[in-house]
Structure formats: structure tokens, C-alpha cells
KOLDORO-645803 format. One record per residue: x, y, z of N, C-alpha, C, O in turn. Coordinates in nm, 3 decimals, always signed. Example, Ala and Ser with C-alpha at 12.3 -4.5 7.8 and 13.67 -1.06 7.14 Angstrom:
((+1.319; -0.569; +0.780); (+1.230; -0.450; +0.780); (+1.320; -0.330; +0.780); (+1.424; -0.332; +0.846))
((+1.285; -0.225; +0.708); (+1.367; -0.106; +0.714); (+1.290; +0.003; +0.787); (+1.341; +0.114; +0.804))
END
This chain:
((-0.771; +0.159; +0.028); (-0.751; +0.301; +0.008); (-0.839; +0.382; +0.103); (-0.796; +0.483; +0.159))
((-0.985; +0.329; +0.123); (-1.017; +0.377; +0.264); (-0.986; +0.411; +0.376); (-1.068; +0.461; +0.452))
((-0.891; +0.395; +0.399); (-0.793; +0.409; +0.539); (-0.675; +0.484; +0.519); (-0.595; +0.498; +0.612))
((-0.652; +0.544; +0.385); (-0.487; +0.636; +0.371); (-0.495; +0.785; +0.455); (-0.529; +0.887; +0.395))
((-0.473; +0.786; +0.551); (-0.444; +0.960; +0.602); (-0.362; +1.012; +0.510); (-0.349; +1.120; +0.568))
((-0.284; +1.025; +0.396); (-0.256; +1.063; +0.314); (-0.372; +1.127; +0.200); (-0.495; +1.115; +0.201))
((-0.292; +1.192; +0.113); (-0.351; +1.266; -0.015); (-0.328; +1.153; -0.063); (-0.236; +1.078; -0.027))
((-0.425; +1.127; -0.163); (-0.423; +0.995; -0.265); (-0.338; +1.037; -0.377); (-0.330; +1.159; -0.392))
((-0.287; +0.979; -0.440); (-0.165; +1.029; -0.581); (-0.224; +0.926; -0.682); (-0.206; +0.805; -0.683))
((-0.304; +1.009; -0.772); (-0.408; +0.885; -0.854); (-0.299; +0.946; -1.021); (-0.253; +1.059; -1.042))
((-0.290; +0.820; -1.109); (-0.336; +0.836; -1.265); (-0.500; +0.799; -1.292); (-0.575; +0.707; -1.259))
((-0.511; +0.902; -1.357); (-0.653; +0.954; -1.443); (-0.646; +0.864; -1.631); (-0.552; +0.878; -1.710))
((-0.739; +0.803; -1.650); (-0.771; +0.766; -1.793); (-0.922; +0.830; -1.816); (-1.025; +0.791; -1.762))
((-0.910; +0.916; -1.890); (-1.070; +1.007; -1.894); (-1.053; +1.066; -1.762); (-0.959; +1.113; -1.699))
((-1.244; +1.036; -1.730); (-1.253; +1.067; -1.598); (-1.239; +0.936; -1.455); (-1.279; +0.942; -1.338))
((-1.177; +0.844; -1.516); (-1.129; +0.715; -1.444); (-1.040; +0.733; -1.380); (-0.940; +0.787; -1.427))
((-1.047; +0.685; -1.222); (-0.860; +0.646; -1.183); (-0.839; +0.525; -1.229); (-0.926; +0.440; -1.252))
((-0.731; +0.515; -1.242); (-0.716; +0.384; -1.289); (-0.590; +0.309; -1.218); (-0.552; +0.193; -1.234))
((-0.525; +0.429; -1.119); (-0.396; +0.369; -1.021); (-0.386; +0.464; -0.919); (-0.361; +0.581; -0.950))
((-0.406; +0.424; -0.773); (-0.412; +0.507; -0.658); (-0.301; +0.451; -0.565); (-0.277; +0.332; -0.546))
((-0.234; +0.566; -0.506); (-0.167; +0.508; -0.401); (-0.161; +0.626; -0.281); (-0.217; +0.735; -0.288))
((-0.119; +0.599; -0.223); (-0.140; +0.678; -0.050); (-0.090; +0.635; +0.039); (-0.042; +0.528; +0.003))
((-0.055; +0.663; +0.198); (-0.013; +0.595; +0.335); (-0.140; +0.632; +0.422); (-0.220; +0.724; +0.412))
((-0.126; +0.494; +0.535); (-0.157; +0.522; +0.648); (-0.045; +0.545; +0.722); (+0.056; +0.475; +0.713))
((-0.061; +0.678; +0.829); (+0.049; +0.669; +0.952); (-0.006; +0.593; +1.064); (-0.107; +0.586; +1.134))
((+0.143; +0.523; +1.046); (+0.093; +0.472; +1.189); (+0.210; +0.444; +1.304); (+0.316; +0.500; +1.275))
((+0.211; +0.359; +1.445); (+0.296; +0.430; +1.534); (+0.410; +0.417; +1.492); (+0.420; +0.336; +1.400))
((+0.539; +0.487; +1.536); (+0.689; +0.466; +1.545); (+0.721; +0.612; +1.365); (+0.823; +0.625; +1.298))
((+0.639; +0.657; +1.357); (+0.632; +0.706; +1.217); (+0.703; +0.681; +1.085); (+0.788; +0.730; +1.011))
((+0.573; +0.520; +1.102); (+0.553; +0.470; +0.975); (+0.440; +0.526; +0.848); (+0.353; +0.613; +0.846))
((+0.479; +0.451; +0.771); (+0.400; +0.530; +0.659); (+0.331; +0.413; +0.587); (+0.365; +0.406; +0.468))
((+0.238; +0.312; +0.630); (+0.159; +0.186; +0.583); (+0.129; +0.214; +0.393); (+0.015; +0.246; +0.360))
((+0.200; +0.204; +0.323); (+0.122; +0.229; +0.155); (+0.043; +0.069; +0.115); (+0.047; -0.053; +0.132))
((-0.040; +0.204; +0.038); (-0.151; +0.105; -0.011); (-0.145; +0.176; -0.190); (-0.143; +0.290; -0.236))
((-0.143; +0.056; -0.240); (-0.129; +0.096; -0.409); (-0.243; -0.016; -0.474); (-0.281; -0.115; -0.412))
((-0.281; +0.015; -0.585); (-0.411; -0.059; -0.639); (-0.398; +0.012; -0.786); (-0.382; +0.131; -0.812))
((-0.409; -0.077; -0.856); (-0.414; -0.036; -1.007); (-0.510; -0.164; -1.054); (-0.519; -0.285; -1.030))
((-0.598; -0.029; -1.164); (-0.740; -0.165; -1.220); (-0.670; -0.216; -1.289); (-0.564; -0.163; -1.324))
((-0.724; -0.376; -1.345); (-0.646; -0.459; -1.336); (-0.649; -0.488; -1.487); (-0.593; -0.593; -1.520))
((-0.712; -0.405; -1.594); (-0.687; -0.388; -1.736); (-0.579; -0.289; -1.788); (-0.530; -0.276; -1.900))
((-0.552; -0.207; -1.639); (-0.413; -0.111; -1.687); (-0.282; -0.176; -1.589); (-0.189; -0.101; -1.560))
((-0.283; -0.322; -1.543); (-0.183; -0.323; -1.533); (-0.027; -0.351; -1.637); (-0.022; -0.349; -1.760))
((+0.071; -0.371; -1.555); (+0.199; -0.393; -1.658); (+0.235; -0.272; -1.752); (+0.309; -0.297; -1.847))
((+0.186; -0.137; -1.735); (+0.168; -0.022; -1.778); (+0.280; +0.105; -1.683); (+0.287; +0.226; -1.701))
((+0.349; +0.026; -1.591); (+0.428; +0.120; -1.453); (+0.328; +0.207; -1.385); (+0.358; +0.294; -1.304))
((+0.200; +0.176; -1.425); (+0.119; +0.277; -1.312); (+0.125; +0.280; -1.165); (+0.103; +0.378; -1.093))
((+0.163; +0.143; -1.124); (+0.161; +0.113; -0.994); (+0.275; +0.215; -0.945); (+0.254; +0.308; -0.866))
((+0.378; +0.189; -0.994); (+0.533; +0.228; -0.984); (+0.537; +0.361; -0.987); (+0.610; +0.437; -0.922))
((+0.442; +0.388; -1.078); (+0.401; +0.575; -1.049); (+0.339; +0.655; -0.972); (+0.354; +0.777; -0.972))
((+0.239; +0.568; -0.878); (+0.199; +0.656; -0.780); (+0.230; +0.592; -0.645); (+0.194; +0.633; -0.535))
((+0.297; +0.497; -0.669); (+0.365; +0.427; -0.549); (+0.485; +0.573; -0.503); (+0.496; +0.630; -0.395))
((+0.569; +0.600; -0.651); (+0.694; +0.649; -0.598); (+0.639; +0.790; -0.563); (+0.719; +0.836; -0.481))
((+0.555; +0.868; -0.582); (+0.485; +0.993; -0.515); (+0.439; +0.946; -0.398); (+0.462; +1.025; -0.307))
((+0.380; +0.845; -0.364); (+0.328; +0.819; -0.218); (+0.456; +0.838; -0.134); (+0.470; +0.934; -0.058))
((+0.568; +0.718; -0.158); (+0.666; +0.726; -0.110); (+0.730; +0.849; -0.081); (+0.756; +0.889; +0.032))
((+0.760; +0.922; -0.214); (+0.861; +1.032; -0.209); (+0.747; +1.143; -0.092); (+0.783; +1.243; -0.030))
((+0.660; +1.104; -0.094); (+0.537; +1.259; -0.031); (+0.560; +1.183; +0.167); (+0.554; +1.253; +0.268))
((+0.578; +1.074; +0.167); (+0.595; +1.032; +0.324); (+0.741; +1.074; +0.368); (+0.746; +1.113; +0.484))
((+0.871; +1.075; +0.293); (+0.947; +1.060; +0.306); (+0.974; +1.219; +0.376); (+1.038; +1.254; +0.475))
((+0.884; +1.300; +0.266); (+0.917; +1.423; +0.285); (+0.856; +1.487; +0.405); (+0.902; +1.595; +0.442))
((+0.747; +1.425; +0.475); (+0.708; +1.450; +0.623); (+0.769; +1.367; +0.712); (+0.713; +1.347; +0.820))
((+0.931; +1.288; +0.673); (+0.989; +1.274; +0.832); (+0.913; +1.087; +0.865); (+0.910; +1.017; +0.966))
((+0.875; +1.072; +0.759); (+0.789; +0.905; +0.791); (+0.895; +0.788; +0.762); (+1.011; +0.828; +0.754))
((+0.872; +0.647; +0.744); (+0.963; +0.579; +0.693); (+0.838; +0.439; +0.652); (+0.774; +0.351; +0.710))
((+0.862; +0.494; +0.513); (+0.796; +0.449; +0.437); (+0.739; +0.219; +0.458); (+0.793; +0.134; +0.529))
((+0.691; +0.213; +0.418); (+0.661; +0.038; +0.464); (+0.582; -0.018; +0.364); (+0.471; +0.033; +0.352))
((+0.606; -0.097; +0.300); (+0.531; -0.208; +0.200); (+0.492; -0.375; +0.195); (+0.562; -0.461; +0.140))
((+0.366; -0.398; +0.265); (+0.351; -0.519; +0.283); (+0.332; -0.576; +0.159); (+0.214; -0.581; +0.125))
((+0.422; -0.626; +0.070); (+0.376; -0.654; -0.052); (+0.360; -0.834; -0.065); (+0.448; -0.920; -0.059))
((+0.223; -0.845; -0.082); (+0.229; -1.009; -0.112); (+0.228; -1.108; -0.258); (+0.294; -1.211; -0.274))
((+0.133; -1.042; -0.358); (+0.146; -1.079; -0.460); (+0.293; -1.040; -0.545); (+0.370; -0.946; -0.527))
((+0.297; -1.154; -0.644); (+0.453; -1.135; -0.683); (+0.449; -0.968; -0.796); (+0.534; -0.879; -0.790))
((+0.354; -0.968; -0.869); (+0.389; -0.821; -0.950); (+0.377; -0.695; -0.828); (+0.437; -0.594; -0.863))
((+0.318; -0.687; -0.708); (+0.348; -0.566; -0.601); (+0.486; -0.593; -0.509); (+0.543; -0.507; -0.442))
((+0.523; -0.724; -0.520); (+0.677; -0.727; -0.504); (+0.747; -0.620; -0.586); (+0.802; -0.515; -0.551))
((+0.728; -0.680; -0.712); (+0.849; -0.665; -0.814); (+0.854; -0.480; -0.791); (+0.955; -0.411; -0.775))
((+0.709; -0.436; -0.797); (+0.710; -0.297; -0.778); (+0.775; -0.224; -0.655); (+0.814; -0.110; -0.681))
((+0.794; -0.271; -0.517); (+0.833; -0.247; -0.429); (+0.962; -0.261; -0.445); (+1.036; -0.164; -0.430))
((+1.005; -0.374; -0.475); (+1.169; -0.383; -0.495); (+1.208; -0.266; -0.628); (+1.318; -0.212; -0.628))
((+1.133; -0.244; -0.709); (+1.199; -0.137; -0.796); (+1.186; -0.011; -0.727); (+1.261; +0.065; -0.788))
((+1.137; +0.046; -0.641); (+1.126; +0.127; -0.601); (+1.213; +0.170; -0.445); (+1.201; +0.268; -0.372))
((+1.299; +0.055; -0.436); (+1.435; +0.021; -0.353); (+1.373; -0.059; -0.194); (+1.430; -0.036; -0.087))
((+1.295; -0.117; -0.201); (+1.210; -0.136; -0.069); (+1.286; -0.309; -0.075); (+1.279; -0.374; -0.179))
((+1.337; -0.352; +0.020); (+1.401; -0.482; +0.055); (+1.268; -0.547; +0.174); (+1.182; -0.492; +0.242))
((+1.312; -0.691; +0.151); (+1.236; -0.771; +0.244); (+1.250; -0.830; +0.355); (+1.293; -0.945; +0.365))
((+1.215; -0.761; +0.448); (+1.262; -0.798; +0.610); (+1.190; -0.876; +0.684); (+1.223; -0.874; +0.802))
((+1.069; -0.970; +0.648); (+0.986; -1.036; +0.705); (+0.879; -1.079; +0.670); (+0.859; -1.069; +0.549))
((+0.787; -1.133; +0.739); (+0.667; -1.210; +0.661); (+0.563; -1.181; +0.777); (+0.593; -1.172; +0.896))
((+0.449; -1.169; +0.729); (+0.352; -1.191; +0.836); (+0.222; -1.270; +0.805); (+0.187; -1.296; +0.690))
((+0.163; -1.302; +0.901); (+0.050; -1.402; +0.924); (-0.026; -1.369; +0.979); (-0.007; -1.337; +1.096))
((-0.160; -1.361; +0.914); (-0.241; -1.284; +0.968); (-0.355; -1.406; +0.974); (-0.366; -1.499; +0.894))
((-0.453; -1.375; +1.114); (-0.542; -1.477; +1.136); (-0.648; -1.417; +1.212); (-0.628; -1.353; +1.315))
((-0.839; -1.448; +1.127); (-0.902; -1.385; +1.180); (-0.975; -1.518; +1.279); (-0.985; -1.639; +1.257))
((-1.015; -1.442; +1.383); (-1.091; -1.507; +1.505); (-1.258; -1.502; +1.472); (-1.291; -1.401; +1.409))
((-1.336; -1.567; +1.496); (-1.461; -1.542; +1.542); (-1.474; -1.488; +1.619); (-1.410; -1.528; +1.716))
((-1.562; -1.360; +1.642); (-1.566; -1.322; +1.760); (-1.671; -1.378; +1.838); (-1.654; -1.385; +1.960))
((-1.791; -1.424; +1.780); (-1.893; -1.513; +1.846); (-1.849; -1.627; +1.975); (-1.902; -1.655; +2.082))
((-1.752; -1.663; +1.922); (-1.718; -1.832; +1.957); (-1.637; -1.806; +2.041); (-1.643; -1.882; +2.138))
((-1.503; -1.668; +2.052); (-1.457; -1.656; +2.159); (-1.523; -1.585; +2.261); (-1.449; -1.569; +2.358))
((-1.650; -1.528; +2.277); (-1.767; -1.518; +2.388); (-1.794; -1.637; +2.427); (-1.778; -1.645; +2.549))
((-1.832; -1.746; +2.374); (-1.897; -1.843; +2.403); (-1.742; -1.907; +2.489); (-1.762; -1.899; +2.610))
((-1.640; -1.949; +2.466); (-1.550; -2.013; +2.497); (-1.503; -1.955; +2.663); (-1.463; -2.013; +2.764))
((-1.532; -1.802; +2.625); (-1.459; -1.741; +2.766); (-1.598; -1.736; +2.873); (-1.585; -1.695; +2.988))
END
């Protein structure tokens, strides 16, 4: 959530968030969402609730919305929220030490 150039679209319990969601833009004007719900209020549609304001709030600046969803319950939320699956990615971190030393 550190990284959303977006307005955050939180549910509140007290003075708790307890489900945040937001975009990063990024090139080709995409809209990167990031959703997080604590993990004693899940299975509650919170996710699903500030997911679909993130969404609906990118949509409405001309973006096209994007969901890397990996775990299976931020699937299920993405697909309810009409988002289909076009690919997979693999992500791999380097040392950066070792590729100094190598080059």
C-alpha cells in the first residue's frame, strides 16, 4: 500500500482499517491494485469492497485496471469483480553483491 498513487478506499472498525485498497499507475495507463484486508476480518467481502471502489475510481480516470492476484481467496475476489486471467509471472530476485563480483 506504500506505493498506491491513488486515494486509499479503506473500511474502518473503530478507529482501525481493517481493508485498504488503491492503484499504482503505471506505463501504457495501467492501474497496478493493491488490496489487503487484516486477516481476522477476512471472508467478511471487505476485500471485494474496496477493491470495487479502487477499481470503479481508476476506471473513472481513463486507466485499465490490473490484478496480480496469487493467493487463491484474492483470486476468487478478482474474478468476482469480473477480472479474467491472462498470465502468470515469475519473479526472481538477484544479489546484487555477487553480480559486481561476477561482472
Amino acid at each position: 500500500m506504500d506505493e498506491i498513487t491513488s486515494a486509499a478506499f479503506v473500511v474502518r472498525k473503530g478507529a482501525d482499517v481493517v481493508a485498504a485498497a488503491g492503484f499504482q499507475v503505471w506505463p501504457a495507463a495501467a492501474a497496478h491494485l493493491c488490496v489487503l484486508t487484516a486477516p481476522e476480518e477476512r471472508g467478511r467481502g471487505l476485500a471485494r469492497q474496496v477493491a470495487s471502489a479502487a477499481v470503479a475510481h481508476s476506471l473513472a480516470d481513463g486507466l485499465l485496471p490490473q490484478w496480480r492476484a496469487r493467493p487463491m481467496a484474492s483470486r476468487n475476489v478478482a474474478r468476482a469483480l469480473g477480472f479474467c486471467e491472462l498470465g502468470s509471472q515469475l519473479s526472481i530476485r538477484l544479489d546484487q553483491e555477487e553480480l559486481r563480483l561476477e561482472g
